[in-house]
DRENPA-3360 file (N, C-alpha, C; in nm, 2 decimals, always signed):
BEGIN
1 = XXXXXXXX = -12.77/-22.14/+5.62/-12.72/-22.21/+5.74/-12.67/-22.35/+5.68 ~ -12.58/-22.39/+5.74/-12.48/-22.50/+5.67/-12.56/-22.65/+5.66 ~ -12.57/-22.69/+5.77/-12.67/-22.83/+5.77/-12.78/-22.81/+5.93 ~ -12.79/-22.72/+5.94/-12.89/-22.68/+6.07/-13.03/-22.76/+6.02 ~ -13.09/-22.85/+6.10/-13.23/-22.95/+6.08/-13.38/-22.83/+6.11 ~ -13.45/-22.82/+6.04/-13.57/-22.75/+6.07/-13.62/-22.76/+6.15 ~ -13.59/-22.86/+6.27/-13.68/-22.86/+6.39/-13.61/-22.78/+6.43 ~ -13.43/-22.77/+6.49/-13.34/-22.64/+6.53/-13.42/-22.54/+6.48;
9 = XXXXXXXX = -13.43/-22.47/+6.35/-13.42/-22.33/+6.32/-13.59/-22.34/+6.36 ~ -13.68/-22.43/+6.35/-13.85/-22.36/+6.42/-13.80/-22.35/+6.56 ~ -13.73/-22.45/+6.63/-13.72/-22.40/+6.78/-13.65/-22.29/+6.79 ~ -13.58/-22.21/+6.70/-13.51/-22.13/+6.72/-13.55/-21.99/+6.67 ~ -13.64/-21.97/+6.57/-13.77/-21.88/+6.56/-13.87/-21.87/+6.63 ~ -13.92/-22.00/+6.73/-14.03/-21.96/+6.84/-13.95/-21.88/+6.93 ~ -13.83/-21.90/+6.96/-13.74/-21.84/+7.08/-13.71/-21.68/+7.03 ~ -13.71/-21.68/+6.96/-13.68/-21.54/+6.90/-13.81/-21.44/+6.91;
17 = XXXXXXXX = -13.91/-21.51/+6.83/-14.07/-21.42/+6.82/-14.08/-21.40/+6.96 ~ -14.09/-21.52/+7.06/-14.14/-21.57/+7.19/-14.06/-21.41/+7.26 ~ -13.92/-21.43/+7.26/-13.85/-21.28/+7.27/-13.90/-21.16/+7.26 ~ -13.95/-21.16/+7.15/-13.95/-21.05/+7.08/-14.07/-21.02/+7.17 ~ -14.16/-21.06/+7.13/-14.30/-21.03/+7.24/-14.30/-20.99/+7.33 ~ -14.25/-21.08/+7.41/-14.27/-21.07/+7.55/-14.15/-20.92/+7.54 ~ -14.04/-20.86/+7.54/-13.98/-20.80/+7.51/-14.07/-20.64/+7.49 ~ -14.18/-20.63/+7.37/-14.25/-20.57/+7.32/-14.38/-20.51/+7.49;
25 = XXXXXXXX = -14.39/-20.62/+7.56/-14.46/-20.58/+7.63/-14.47/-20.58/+7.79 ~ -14.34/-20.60/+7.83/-14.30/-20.61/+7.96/-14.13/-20.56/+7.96 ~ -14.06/-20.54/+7.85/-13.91/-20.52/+7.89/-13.81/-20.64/+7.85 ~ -13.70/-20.59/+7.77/-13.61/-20.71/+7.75/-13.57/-20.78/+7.89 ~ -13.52/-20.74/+7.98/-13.54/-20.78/+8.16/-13.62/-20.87/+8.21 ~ -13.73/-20.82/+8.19/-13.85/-20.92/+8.21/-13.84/-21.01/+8.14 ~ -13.86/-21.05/+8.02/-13.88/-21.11/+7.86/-13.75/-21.22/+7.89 ~ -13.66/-21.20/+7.94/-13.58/-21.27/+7.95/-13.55/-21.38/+8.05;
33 = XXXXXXXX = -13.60/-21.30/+8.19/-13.66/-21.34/+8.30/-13.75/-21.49/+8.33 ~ -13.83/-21.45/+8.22/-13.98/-21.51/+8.13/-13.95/-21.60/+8.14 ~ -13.87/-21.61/+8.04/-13.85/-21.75/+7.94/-13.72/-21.82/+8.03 ~ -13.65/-21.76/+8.09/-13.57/-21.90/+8.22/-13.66/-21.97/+8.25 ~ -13.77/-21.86/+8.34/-13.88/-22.01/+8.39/-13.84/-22.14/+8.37 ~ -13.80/-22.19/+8.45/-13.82/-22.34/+8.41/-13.70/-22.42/+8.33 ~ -13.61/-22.34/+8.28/-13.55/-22.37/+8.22/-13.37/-22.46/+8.26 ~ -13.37/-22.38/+8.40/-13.26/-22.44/+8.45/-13.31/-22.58/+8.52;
41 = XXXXXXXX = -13.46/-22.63/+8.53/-13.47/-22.80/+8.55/-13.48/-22.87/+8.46 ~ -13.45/-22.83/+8.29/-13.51/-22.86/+8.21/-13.33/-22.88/+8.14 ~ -13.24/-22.74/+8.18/-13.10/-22.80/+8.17/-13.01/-22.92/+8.27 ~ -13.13/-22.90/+8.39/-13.07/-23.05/+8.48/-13.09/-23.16/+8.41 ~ -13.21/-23.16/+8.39/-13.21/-23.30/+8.30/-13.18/-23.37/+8.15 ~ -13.18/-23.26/+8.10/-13.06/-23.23/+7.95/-12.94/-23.27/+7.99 ~ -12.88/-23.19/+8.08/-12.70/-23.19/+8.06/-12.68/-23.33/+8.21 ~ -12.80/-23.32/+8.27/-12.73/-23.38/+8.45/-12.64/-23.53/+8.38;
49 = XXXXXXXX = -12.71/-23.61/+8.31/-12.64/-23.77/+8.28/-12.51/-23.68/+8.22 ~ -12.50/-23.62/+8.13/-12.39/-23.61/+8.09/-12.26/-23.52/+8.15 ~ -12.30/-23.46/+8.26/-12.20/-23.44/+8.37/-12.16/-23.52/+8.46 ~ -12.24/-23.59/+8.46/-12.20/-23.72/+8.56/-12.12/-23.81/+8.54 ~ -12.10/-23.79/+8.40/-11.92/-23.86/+8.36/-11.85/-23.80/+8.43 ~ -11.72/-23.92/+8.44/-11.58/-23.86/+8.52/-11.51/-23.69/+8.47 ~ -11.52/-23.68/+8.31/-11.51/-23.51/+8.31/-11.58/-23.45/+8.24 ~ -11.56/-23.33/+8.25/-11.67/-23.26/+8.16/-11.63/-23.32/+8.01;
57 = XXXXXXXX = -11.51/-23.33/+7.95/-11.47/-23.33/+7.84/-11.55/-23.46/+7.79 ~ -11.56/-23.55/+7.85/-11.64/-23.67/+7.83/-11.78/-23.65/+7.82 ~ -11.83/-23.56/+7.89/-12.00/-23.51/+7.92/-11.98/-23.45/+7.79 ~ -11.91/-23.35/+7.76/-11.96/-23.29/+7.61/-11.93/-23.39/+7.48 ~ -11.81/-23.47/+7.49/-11.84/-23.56/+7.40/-11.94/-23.64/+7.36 ~ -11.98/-23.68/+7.49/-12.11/-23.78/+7.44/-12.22/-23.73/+7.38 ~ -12.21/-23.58/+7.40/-12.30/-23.50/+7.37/-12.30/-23.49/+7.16 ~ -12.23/-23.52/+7.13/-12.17/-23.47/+7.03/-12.25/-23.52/+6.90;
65 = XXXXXXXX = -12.33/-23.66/+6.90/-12.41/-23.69/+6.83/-12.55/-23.64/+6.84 ~ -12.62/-23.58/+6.94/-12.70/-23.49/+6.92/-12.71/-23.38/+6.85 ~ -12.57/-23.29/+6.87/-12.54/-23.21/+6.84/-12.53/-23.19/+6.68 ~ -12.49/-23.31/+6.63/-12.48/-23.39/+6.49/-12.59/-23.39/+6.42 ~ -12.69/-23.46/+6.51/-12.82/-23.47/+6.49/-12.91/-23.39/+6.43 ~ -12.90/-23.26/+6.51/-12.94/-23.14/+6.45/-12.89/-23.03/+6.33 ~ -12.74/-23.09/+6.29/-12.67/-23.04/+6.20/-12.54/-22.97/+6.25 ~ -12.56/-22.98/+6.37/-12.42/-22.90/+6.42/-12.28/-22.95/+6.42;
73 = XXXXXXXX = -12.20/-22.86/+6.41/-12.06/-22.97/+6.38/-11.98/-22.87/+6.51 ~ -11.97/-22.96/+6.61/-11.86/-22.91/+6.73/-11.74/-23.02/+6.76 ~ -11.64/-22.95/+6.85/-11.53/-23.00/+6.86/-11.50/-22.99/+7.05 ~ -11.48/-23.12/+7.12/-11.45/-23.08/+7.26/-11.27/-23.08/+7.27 ~ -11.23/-23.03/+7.37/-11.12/-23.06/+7.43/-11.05/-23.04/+7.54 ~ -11.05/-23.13/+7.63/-11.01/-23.11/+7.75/-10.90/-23.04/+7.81 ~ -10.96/-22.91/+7.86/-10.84/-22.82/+7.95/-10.81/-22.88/+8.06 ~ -10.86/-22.96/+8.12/-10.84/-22.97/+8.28/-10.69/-23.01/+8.31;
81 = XXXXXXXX = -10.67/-22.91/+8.42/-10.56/-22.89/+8.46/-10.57/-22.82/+8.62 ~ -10.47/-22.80/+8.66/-10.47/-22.80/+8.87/-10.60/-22.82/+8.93 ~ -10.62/-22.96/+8.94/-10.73/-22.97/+8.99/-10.83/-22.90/+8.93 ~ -10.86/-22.87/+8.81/-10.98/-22.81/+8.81/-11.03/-22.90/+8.67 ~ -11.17/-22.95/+8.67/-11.23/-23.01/+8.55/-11.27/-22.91/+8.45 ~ -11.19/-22.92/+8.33/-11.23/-22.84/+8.20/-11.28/-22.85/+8.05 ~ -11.34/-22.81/+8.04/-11.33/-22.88/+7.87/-11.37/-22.72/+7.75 ~ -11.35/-22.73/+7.66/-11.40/-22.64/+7.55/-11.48/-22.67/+7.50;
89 = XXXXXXXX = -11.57/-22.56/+7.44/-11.68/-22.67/+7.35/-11.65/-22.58/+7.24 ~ -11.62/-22.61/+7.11/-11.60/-22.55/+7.00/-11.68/-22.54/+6.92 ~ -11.82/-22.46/+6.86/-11.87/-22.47/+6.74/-11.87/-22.41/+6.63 ~ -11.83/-22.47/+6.52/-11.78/-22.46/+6.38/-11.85/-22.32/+6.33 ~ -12.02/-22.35/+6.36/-12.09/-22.25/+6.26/-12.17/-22.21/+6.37 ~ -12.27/-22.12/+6.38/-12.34/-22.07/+6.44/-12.46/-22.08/+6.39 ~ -12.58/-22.17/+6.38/-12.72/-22.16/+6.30/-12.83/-22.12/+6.34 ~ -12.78/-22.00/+6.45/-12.89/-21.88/+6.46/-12.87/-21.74/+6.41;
97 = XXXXXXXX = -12.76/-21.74/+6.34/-12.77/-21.62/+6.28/-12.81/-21.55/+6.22 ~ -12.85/-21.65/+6.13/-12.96/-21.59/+6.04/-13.12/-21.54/+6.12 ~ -13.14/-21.67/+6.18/-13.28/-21.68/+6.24/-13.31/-21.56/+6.32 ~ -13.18/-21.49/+6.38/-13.19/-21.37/+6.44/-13.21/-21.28/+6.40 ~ -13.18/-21.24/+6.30/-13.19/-21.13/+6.20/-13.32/-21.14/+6.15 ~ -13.40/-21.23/+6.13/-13.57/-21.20/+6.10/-13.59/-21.20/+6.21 ~ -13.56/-21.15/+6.33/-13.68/-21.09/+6.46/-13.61/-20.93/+6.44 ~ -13.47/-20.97/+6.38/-13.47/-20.80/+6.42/-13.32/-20.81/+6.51;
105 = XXXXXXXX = -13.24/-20.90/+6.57/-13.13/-20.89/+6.68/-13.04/-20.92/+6.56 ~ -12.95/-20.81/+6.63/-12.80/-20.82/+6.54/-12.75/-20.93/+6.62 ~ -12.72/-21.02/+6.72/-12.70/-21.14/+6.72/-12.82/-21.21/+6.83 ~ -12.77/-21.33/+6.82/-12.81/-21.45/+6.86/-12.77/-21.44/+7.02 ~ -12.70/-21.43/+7.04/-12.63/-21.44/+7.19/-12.68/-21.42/+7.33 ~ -12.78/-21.34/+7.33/-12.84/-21.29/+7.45/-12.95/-21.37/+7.45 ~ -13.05/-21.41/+7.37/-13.18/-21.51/+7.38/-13.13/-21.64/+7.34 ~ -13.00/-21.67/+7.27/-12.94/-21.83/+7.27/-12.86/-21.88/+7.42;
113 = XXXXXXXX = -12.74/-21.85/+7.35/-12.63/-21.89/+7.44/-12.61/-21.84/+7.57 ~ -12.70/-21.70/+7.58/-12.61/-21.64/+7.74/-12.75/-21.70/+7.81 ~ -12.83/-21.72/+7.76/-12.96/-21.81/+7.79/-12.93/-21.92/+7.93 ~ -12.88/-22.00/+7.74/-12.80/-22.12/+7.81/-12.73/-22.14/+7.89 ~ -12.61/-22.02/+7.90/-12.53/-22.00/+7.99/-12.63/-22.00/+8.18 ~ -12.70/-21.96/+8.15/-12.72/-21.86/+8.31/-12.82/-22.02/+8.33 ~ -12.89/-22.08/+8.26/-12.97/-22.22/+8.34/-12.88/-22.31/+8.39 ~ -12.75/-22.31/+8.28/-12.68/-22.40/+8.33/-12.59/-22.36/+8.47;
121 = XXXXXXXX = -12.57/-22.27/+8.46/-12.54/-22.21/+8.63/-12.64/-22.25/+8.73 ~ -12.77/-22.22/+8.71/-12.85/-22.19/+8.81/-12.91/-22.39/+8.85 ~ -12.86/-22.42/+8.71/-12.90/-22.56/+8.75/-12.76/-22.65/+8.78 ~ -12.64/-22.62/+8.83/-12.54/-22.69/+8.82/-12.45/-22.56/+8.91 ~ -12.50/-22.53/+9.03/-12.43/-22.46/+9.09/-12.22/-22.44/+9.10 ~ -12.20/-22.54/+9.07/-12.05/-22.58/+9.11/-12.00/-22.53/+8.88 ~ -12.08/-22.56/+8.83/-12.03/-22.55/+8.71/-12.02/-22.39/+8.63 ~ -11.90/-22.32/+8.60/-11.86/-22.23/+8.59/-11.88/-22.24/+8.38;
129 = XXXXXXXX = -11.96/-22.17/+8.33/-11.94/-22.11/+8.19/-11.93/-22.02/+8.19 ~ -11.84/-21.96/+8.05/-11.83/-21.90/+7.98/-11.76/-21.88/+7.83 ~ -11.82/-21.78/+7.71/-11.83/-21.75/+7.64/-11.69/-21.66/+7.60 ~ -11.66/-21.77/+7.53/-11.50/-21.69/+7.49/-11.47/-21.61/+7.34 ~ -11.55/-21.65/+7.29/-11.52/-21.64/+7.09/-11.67/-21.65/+7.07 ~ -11.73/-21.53/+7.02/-11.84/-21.58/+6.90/-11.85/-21.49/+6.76 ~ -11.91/-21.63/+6.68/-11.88/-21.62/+6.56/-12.00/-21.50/+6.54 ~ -12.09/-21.42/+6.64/-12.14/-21.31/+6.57/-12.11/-21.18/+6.59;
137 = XXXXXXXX = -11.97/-21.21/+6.65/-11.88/-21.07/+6.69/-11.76/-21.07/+6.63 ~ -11.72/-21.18/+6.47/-11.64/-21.18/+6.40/-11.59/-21.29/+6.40 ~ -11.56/-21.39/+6.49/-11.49/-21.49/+6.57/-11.49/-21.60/+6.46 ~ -11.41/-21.67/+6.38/-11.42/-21.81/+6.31/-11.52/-21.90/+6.41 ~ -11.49/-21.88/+6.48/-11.59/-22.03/+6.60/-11.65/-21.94/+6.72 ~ -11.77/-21.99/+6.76/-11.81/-21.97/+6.89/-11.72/-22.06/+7.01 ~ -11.69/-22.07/+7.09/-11.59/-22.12/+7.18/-11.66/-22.09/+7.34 ~ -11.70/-22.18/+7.39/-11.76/-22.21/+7.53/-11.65/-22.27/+7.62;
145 = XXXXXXX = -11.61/-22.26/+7.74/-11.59/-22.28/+7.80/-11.66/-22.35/+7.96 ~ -11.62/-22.47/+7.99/-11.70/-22.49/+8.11/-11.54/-22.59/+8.19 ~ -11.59/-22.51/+8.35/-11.55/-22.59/+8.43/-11.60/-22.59/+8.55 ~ -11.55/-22.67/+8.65/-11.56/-22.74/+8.79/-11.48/-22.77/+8.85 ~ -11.48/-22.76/+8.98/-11.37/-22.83/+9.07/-11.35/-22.98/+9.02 ~ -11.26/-23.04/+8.99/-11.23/-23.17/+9.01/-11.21/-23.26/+9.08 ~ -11.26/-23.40/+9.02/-11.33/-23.52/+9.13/-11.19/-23.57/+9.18;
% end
């Protein structure tokens, strides 16, 4: 993994084992179910300040030194267009790939990102993601997509 920080890849091996388990003894369904618990107020308060910029494209920028933080190298860029608030979120490398493959998943995608995906719906009703490109279905970049009606 390129510059991914060891706190990333332990949080990202608890999420996997944590998976795997629960997985092992209730159903991937359930196991998935599980682990939302709680997790779309936990994306309100993660992403809410930084949606509260004028656009998303601004909300993910600001985001960008955390993102750093942990090793990740992403790129935003604002789609927004007919009234609608847009941005891309571009990331370079993917540094769960690996981590995935010691639980056993050929990708990352379903216990990371589509994760992510569904709290941040459930905690940001008006905010529309999706998953355009990932880098563990061949893709040079993972590529997110998020939008909103515009203010």
């Amino acid at each position: 993994m390129q510059n991914a920080k060891p706190e990333l890849l332990d949080a990202a091996r608890k999420k996997f084992s944590q998976f795997r388990e629960l997985s092992a003894t209730c159903g991937e369904d359930a196991a998935w179910n599980t682990m939302l618990e709680g997790f779309p107020e936990l994306q309100k308060k993660r992403m809410g300040p930084l949606l509260a910029l004028p656009s998303l494209a601004e909300g993910f920028t600001a985001a960008m030194p955390y993102f750093r933080a942990i090793g990740m190298e992403m790129a935003v860029v604002d789609i927004s267009n007919r009234g609608i608030d847009a941005a891309l979120e571009i990331q370079r490398f993917c540094p769960y790939l690996d981590v995935c493959r010691e639980y056993g998943f050929d990708t990352p995608c379903h216990v990371i990102c589509e994760m992510d995906m569904e709290a941040s719906r459930r905690a940001f009703p008006d905010l529309k993601g999706e998953i355009l490109c990932r880098q563990a279905m061949g893709c040079p970049v993972c590529i997110f997509k998020y939008e909103r009606p515009g203010k």
